[in-house]
Backbone bond lengths (Angstrom), bond angles and torsions (degrees), N, CA, C in turn:
res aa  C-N    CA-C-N  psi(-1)  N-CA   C-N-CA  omega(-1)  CA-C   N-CA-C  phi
1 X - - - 1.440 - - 1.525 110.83 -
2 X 1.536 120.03 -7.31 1.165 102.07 164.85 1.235 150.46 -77.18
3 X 1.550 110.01 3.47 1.077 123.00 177.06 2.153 121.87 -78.72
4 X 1.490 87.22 -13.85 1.379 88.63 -171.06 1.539 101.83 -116.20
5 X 1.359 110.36 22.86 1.075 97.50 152.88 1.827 161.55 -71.54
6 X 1.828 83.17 -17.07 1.229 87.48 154.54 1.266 136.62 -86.41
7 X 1.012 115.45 17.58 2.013 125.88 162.94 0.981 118.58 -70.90
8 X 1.489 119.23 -28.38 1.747 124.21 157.82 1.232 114.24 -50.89
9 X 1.181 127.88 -34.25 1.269 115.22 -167.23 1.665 112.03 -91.56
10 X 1.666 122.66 150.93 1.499 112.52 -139.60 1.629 68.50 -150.47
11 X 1.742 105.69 141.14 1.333 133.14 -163.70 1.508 73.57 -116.01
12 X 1.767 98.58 118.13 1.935 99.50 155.90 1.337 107.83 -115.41
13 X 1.527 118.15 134.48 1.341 123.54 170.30 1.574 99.11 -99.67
14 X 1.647 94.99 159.61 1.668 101.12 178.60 1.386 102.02 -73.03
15 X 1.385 123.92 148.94 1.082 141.49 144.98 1.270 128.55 -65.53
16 X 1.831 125.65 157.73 1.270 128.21 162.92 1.209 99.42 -87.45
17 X 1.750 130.02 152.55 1.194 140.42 150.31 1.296 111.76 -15.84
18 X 1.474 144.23 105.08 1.397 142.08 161.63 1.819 122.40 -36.68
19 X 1.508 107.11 -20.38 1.226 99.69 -157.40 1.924 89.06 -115.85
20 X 1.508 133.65 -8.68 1.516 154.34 152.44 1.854 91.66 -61.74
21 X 1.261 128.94 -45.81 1.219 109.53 -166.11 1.531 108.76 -79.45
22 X 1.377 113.00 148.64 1.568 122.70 148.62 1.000 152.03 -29.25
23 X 1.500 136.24 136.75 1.870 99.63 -162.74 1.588 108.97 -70.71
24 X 1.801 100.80 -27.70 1.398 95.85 -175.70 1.570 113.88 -56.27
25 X 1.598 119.51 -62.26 1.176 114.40 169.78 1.427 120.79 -26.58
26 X 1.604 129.09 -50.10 1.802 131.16 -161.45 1.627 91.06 -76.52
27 X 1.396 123.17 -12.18 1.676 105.75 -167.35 1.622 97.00 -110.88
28 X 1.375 121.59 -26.25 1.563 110.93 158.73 1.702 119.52 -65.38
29 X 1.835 108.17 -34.96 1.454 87.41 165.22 1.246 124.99 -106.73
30 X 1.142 121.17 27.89 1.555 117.89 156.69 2.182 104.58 -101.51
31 X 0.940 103.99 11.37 1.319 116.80 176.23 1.640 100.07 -99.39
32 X 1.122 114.73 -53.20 1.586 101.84 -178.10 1.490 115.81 -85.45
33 X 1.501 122.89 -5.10 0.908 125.95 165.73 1.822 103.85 -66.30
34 X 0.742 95.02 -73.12 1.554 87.48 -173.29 1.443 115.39 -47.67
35 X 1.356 120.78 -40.94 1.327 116.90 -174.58 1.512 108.74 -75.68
36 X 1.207 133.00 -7.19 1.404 147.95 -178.15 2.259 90.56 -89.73
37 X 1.002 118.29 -60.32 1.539 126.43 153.03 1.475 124.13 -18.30
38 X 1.592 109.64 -75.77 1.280 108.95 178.03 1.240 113.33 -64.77
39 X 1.227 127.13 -39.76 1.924 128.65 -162.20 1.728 96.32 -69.48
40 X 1.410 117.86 -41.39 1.384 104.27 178.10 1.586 117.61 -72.37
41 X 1.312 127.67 -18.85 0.969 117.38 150.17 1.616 142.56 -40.61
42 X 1.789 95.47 -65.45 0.913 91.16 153.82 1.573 148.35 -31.50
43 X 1.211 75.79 -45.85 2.357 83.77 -163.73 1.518 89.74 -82.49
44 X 1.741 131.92 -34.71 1.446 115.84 159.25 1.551 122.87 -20.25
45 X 1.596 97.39 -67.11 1.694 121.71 167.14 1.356 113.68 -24.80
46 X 1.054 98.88 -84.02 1.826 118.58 -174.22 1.261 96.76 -55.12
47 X 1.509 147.75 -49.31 1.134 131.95 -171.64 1.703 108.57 -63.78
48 X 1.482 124.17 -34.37 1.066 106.05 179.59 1.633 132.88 -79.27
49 X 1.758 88.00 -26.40 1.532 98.90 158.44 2.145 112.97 -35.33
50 X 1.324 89.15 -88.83 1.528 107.38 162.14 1.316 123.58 3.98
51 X 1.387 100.55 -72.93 1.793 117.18 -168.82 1.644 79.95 -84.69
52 X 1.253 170.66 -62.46 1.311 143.41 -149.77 1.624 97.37 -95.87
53 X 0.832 136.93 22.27 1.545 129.51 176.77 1.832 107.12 -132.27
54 X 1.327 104.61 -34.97 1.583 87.46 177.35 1.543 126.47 -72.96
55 X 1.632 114.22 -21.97 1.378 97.87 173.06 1.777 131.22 -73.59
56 X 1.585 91.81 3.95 1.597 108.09 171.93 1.322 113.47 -88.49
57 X 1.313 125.78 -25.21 1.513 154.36 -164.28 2.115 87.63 -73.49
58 X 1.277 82.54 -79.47 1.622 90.85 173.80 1.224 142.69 -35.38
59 X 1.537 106.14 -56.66 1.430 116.35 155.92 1.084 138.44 -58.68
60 X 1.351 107.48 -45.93 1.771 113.43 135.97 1.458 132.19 -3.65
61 X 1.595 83.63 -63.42 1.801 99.42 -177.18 1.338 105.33 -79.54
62 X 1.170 125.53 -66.99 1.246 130.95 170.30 1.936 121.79 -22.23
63 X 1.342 99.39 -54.09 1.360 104.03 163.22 1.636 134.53 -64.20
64 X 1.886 83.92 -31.62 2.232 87.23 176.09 1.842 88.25 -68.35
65 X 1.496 129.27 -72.09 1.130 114.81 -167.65 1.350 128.53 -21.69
66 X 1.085 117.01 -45.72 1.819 123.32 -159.47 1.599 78.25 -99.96
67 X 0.800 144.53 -22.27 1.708 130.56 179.77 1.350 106.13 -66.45
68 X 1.688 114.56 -62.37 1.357 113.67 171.94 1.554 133.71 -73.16
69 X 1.667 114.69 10.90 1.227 105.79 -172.07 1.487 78.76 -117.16
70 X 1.313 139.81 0.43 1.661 117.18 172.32 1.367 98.78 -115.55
71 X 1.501 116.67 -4.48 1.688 91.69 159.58 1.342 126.05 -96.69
72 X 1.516 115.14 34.50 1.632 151.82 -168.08 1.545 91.23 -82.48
73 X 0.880 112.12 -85.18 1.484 147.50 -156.24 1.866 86.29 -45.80
């Protein structure tokens, strides 16, 4: 898990006054807010896929190798 630890860490930019902005502006950024939301989900997802699927991936490999180098002989 140490590798993803820097995903904790969260870049804040200043904001404009919420109530100075536009509605158009508050509905484009509450639009990328969310869509900034779901995509990290996602890749949450896929990362866990990942980490429980690659050490099968491996062994896999690991096993064709030694399969085909002792049915060499």
């Amino acid at each position: 898990m140490i590798g993803f630890q820097s995903l904790s860490t969260v870049f804040i930019m200043p904001l404009p006054k919420w109530s100075s902005m536009t509605d158009e502006s508050q509905a484009m950024f509450k639009k990328a807010g969310v869509g900034v939301g779901v995509g990290l989900v996602i890749v949450w997802i896929a990362l866990g896929f990942v980490k429980a699927i690659l050490p099968l991936v491996v062994l896999g490999a690991v096993g064709y190798v030694a399969w085909r180098v002792l049915n060499k002989q």
